[in-house]
N, C-alpha and C positions, 0 to 999 in steps of 0.2 A: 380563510378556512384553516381551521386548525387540525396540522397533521401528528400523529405518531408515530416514528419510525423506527427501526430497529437496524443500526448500520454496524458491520463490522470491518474487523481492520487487522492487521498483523501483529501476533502475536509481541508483546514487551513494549509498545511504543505509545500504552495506554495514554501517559503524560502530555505526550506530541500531539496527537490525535483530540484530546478533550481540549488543549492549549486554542489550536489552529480550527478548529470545529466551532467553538465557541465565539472565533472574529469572524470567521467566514459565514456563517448561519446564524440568523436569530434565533437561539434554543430560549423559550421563555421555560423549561425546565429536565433537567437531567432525571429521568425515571431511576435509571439503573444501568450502572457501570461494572462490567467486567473486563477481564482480562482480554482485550478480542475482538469485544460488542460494548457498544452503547446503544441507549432507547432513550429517545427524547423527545421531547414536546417543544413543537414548530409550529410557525405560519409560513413559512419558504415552502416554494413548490419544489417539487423533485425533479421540475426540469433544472432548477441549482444545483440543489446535493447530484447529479445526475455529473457534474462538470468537477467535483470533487477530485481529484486523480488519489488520493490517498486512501479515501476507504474503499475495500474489496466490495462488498453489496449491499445494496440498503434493500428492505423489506417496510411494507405498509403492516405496523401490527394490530392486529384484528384481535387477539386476546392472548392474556396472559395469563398461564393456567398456574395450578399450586405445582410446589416443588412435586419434582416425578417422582423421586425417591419412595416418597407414600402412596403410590398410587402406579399403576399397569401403563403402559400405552394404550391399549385398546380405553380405558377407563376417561385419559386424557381427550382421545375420539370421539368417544362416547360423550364428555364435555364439550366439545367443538360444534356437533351434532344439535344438540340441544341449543343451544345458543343463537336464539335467530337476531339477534343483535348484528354477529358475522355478517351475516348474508346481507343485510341491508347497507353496511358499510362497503362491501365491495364494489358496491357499481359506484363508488366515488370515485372510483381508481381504473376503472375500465373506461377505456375512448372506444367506439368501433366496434367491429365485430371479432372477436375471439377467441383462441383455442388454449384447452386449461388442463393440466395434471394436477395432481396430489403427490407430493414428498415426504417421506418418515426418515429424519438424520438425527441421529443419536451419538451427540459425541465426535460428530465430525466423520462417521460413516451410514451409507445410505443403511437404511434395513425398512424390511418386511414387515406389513402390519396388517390386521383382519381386514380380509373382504370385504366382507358385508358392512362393517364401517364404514371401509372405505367410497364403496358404493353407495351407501345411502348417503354422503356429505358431495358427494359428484353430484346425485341426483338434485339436492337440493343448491350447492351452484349452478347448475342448468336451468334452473327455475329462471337466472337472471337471462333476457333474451339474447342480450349478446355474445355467450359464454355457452362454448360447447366442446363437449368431453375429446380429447387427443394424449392419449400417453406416449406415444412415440415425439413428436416433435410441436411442442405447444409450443403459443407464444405468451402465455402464462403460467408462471408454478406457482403454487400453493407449499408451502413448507411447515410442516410441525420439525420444529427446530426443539430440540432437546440437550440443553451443554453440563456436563461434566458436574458444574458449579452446586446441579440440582432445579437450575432455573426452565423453563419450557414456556417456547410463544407455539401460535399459530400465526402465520404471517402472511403475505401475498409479497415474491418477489417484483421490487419496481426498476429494477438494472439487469440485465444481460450483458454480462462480460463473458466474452470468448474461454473457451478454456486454455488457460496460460501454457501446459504442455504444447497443443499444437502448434503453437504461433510465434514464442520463445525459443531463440538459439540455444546449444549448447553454450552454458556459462553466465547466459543474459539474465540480470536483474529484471524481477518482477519489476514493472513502472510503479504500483504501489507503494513498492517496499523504494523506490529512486527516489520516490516525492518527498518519502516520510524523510530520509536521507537529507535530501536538500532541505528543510522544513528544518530539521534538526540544528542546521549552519545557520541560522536569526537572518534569514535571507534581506538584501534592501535593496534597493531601488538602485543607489550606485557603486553594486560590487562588481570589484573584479574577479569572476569566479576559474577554478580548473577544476577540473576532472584528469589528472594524468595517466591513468591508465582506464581510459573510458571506454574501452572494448565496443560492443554493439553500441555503447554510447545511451544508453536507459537512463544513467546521469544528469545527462547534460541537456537530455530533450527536455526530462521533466522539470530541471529548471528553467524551461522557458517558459512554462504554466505556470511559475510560482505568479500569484498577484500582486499587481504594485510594482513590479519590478523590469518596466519597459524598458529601463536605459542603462542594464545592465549590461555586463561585458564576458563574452564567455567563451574560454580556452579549452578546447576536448582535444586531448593527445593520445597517442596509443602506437607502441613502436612495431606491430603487424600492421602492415601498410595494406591490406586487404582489407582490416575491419577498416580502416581509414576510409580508403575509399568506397567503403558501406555505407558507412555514415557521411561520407559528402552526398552519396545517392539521398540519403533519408530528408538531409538538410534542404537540399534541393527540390525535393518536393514539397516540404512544408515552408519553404520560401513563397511558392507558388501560391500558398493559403495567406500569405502575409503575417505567419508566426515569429519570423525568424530574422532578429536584427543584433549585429555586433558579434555573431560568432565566427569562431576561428577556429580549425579542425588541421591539427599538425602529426606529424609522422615524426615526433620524440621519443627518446629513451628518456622512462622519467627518474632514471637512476645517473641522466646526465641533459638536465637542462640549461648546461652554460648559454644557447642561444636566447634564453629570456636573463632581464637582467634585475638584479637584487631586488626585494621586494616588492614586486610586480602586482601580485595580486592579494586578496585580504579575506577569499576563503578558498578553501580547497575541498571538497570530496570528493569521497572514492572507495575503490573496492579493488586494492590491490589484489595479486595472486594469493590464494590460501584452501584451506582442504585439497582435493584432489590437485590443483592446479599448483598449488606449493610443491606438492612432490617432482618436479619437474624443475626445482631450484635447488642446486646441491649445498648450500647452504643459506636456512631463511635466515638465523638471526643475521646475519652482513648483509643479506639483500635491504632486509627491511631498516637495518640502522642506516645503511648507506641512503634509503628512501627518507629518511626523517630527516638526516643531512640536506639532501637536498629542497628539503620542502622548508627549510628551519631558512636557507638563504631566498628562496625565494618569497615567501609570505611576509607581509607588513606586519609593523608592531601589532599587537593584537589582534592579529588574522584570527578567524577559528577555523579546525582542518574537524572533518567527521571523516574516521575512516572503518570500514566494516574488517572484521578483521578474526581470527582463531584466538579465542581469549590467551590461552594459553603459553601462543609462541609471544602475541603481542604485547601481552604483561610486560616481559622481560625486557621489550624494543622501550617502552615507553619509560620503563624502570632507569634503562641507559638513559634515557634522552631529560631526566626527570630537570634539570637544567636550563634546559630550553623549551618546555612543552610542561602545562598545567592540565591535568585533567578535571572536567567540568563536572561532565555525566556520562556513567557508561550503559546501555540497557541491550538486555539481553534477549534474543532471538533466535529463531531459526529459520534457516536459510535452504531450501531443497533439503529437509528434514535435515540436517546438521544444524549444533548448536554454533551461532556465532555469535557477535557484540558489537555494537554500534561504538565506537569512541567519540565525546565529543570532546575535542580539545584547542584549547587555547597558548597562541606562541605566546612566549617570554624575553622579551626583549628588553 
């Protein structure tokens, strides 16, 4: 059966994401790429894209209306409404019996849209038997998704992720945005991978998802010996699932890894200190060169190190370091609304 879905993803990492989308899914065609989202035409069921760790949510899209620009909200409902195509397509996507809302985001905040619209497009998903009205806590949304660009779907959410606030430590990377991360390093089957300042460790999990890559080897350090022993807790249960083979979880300073020995390993990522958390280093440019130093002796001849990082200060580390470290590609993001930058870079040896 041939699906359409509309899946989005973190801002800047367009490249990664269409790269790694495209081996992972049979997309027999790309609709439409933006900055975010992609919409594409599949035979893979959504229990796959469902195991994706990189994209934030997929949507089943039920129609694509004209740009908004020329046209009201209400106007684009009012197209939704009319459209009994919709409503026959959704019970593709419905298992069981189920409770459903209606969503108006614009731009990336929820807003407000006519009643009476909105109530006659309820009434007519109610028509499906097993689909019945809940706005407090459905187990279906319905989204008129409206982006910036001027583009607008109607869509049927097929993913439920948690919301990332409640569940996220202070400082912990989205696992999305860790995937995209690792993804970004040409991940393979027999790397020896770090994360040296792996905090909660959102790094190192999501490299254990990457595919293909069972016989991997992977070093998570972090010189707070509390998140350490967080992340043995975490490790330890997903052992229990039989996720977890060849990792090794150390209580390093990764401004002093004399206990590993010369090129050890052949990739590295990570999410040193930077924005709020830099301010607590009295001076970054030495932190961070001294960080390059040591990463420049331990990585193999053409290791690639991804590090996320303040464009700004890191320009100048990498400027230093221009010598021993090639930059590949840098793309740029945000990170808990600050702008940051992916580095992908390769030693010189």
């Amino acid at each position: 059966m041939t699906h359409i879905y509309l899946s989005t993803f973190i801002t800047g990492f367009k490249d990664v994401v269409v790269d790694n989308l495209t081996r992972h899914v049979d997309i027999s065609k790309i609709n439409l790429l933006l900055d975010g989202l992609i919409v594409y035409k599949t035979e893979t069921d959504i229990k796959q894209i469902k195991k994706i760790n990189y994209l934030n949510n997929t949507f089943a899209l039920l129609k694509r209306l004209d740009k908004y620009n020329s046209q009201s909200v209400d106007k684009m409902l009012g197209s939704v409404l009319v459209d009994n195509s919709i409503f026959k397509t959704i019970s593709r996507y419905v298992t069981g019996r189920k409770s459903f809302r209606i969503i108006v985001s614009k731009e990336n905040q929820l807003i407000s849209a006519n009643k009476g619209l909105l109530k006659s497009i309820e009434g007519k998903i109610s028509k499906n038997k097993n689909l019945r009205l809940n706005r407090l806590k459905p187990d279906i949304e319905f989204w008129l998704l409206i982006r910036s660009e001027g583009e607008a779907f109607f869509c049927m959410r097929l993913t439920k992720k948690p919301n990332q606030e409640k569940y996220l430590e202070k400082g912990e990377l989205r696992p999305e945005l860790a995937s995209i991360l690792c993804l970004i390093s040409e991940p393979q089957d027999d790397d020896i991978f770090m994360d040296p300042f792996c905090g909660h460790g959102s790094i190192p999990i999501q490299r254990l998802f990457i595919p293909n890559c069972k016989h991997q080897e992977i070093i998570a350090s972090d010189n707070n010996p509390e998140l350490v022993g967080k992340l043995k807790g975490k490790i330890k249960q997903l052992k229990k699932k039989n996720t977890v083979k060849n990792f090794t979880i150390k209580n390093f300073d990764a401004l002093n890894l004399s206990s590993l020995p010369d090129n050890l390993v052949n990739k590295i990522v990570t999410d040193p200190p930077w924005g709020l958390y830099a301010s607590k280093i009295v001076n970054i440019d030495k932190f961070q060169n001294n960080m390059m130093c040591e990463f420049y002796r331990i990585i193999a001849k053409n290791g690639i190190l991804v590090i996320l990082a303040k464009k700004e200060i890191f320009d100048k580390t990498l400027q230093s370091n221009k010598d021993k470290f090639k930059l590949i590609k840098e793309y740029t993001t945000l990170v808990s609304g600050q702008k940051a930058s992916a580095y992908k870079i390769q030693v010189t040896k």
